[in-house]
C-alpha positions as CSV (number, residue, x, y, z in Angstrom):
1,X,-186.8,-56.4,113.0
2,X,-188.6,-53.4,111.8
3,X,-191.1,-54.4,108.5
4,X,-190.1,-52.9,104.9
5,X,-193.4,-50.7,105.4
6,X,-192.5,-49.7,108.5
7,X,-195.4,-51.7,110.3
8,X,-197.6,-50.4,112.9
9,X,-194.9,-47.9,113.5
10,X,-194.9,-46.0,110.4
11,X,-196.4,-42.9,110.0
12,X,-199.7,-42.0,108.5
13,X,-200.0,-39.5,106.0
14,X,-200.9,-36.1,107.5
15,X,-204.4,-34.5,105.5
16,X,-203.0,-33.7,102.2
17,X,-199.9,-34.9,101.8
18,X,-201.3,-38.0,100.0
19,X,-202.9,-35.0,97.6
20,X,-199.5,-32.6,97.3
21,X,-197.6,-35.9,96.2
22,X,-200.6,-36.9,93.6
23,X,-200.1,-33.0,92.1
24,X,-196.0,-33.3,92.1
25,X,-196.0,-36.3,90.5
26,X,-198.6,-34.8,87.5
27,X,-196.2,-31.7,87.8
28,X,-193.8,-34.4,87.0
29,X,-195.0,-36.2,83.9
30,X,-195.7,-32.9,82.6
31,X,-192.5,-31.2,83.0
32,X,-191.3,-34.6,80.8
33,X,-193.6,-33.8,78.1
34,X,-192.5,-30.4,78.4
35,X,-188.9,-31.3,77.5
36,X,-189.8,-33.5,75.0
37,X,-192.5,-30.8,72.9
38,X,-189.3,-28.1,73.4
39,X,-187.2,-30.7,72.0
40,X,-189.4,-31.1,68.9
41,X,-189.7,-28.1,68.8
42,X,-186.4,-27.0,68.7
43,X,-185.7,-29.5,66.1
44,X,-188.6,-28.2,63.6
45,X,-187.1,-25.0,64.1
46,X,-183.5,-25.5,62.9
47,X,-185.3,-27.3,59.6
48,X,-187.5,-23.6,59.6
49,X,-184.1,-22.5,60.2
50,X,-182.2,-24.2,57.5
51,X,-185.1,-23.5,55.0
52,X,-185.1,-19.8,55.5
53,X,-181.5,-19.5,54.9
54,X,-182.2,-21.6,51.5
55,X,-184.7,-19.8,50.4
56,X,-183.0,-16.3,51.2
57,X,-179.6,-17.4,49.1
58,X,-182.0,-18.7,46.4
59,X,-183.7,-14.6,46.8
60,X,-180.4,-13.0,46.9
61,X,-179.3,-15.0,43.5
62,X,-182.8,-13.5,42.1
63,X,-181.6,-9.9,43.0
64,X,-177.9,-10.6,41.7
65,X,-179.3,-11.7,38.8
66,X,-182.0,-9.0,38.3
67,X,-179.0,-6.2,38.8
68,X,-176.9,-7.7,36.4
69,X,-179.6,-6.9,34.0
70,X,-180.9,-3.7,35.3
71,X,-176.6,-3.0,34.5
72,X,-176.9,-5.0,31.1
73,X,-179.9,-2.4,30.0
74,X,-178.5,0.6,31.9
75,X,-175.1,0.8,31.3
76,X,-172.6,3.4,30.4
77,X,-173.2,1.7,26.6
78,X,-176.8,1.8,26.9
79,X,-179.2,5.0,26.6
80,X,-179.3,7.3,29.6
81,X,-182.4,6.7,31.2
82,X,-181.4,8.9,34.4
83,X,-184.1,11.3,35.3
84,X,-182.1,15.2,35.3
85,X,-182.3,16.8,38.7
86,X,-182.1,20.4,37.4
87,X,-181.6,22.2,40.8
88,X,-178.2,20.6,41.3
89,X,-177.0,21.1,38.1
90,X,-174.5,23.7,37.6
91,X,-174.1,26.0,34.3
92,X,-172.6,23.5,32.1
93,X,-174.4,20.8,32.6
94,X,-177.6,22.8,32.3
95,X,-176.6,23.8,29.0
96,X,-175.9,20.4,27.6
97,X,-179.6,19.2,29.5
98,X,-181.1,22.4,27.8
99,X,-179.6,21.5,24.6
100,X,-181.0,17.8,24.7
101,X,-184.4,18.6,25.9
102,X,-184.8,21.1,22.9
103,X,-183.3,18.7,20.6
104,X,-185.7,16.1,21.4
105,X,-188.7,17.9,21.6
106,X,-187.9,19.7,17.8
107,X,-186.5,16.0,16.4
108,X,-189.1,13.5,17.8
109,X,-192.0,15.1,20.0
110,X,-192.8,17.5,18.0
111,X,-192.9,15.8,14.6
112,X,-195.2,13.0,16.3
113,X,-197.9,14.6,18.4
114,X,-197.8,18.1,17.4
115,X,-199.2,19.8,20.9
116,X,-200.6,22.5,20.2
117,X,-199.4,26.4,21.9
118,X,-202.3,25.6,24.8
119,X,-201.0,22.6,25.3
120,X,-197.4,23.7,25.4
121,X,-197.5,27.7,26.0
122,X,-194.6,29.4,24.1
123,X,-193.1,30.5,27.5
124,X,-192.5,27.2,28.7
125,X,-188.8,27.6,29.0
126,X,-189.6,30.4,31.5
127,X,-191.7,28.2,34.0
128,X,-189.2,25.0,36.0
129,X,-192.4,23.1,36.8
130,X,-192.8,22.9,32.4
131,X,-189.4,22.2,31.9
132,X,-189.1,19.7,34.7
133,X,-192.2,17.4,32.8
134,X,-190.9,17.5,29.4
135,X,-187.4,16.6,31.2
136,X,-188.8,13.8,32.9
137,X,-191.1,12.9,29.8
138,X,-187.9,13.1,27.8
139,X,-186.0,10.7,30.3
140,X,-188.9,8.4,30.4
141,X,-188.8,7.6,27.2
142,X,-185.6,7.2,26.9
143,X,-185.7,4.8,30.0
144,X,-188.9,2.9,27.8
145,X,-186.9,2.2,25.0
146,X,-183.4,1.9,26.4
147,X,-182.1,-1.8,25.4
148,X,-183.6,-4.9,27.9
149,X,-186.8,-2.3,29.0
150,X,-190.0,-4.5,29.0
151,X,-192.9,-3.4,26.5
152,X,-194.9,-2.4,29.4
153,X,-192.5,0.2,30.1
154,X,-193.4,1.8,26.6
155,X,-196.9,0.9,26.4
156,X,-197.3,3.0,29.7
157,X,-195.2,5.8,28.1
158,X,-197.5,6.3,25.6
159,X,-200.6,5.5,27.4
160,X,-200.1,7.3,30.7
161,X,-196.8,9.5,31.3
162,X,-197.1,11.5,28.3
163,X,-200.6,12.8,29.0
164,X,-199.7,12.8,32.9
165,X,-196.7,15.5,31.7
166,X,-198.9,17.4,29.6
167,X,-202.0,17.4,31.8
168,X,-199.2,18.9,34.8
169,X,-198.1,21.5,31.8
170,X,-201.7,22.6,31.3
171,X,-202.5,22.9,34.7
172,X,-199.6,24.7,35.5
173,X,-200.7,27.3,32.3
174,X,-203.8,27.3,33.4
175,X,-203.2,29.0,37.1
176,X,-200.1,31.3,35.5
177,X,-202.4,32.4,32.5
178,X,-200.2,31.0,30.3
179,X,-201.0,30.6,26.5
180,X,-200.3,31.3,22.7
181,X,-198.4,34.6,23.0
182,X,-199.3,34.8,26.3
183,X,-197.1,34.8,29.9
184,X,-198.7,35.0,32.8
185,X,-201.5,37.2,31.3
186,X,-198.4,39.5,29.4
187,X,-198.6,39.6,25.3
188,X,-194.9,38.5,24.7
189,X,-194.1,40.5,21.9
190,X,-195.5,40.2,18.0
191,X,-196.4,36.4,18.1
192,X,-199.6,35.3,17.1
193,X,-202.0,34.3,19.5
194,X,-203.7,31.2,17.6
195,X,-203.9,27.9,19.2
196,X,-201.7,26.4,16.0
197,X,-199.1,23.3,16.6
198,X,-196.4,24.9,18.5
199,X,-192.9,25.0,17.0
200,X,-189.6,26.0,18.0
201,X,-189.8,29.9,16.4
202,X,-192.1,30.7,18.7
203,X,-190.3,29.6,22.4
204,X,-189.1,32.0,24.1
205,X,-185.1,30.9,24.3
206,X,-184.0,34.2,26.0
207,X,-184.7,32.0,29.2
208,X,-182.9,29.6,29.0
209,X,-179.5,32.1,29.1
210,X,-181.6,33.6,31.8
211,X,-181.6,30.6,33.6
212,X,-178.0,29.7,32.7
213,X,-176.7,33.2,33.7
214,X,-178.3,31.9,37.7
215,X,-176.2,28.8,37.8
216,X,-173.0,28.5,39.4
217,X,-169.8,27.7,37.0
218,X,-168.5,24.3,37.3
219,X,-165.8,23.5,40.0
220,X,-163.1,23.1,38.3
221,X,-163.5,27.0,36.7
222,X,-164.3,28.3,40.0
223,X,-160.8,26.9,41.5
224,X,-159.5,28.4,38.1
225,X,-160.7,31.9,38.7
């Protein structure tokens, strides 16, 4: 009867074998741990997980929410606070953003800061890069004082768009020569050449028509023609 350990018969142990199973079985216990870490790990994750998704319904309730008011202040009842993109509009609709841009530069700019002819040259009409900053000047306001705006939006009106327009406007006279009675270093006509508050009498209008005359007709007359 052979002994459970295999007595004198059993086999030693070559030279390390006794070491490889020492290694296998640490390879062993930490393969356990291993699993166990990924486990918790795993598990932490899906809480992560479950947290983000919280947080990220919570975020698009915020942005719901800050649309619906962005609609509330901007809507087709409120004041148009949309910036004009003049080189897509076409004749008619330049006329009616000609005609509101003059109108609220005669009715409420004008009355309030009274630039003077340097500051806005009489040609202005002439020159896009004018136009375009008292368009979006115009627009900006509007957009400061449209119902919902914050008082931030109109305290940075006054403190930094409208002498970012004007200081654009002077520059832009400033490299064409632009001034009082002045177009790009041409005398336009009889007006006076003091730097006096500007005022409508002395614009030159005949540009606007000039800049109409450019445009294409609206669609639906084209198809009509």
């Amino acid at each position: 009867m052979t002994a459970p350990d295999g007595g004198p018969d059993r086999r030693r142990p070559r030279d390390g074998e006794l070491e490889l199973a020492e290694q296998l079985a640490e390879l062993s216990d930490k393969h356990s741990q291993l699993a166990t870490d990924v486990s918790q790990l795993g598990a932490h994750l899906q809480g992560e997980q479950q947290q983000l998704r919280t947080q990220v319904a919570a975020l698009a309730g915020s942005v719901t929410g800050l649309t619906k008011k962005i609609d509330d202040a901007f809507g087709e009842d409120a004041a148009d606070p949309t910036n004009i993109d003049w080189y897509t509009l076409d004749r008619t609709e330049a006329e009616e953003a000609w005609a509101g841009l003059w109108r609220w530069l005669v009715e409420f700019y004008l009355p309030r800061y009274a630039p003077t002819r340097e500051e806005l040259p009489d040609c202005w009409p002439r020159h896009p890069g004018m136009r375009d900053e008292l368009s979006w000047l115009w627009c900006a306001q509007r957009a400061a004082y449209a119902p919902g705006a914050a008082v931030g939006t109109a305290a940075q009106w006054h403190t930094l768009w409208r002498a970012g327009a004007f200081a654009q406007i002077q520059e832009l006279a400033r490299r064409l020569n632009c001034g009082p009675a002045k177009c790009q270093g041409h005398r336009l006509g009889d007006l006076p050449g003091d730097n006096e508050p500007t005022r409508e009498e002395v614009w030159r209008s005949e540009w606007i028509q000039t800049d109409l005359e450019a445009r294409p007709l609206p669609a639906t007359e084209q198809q009509a023609g």
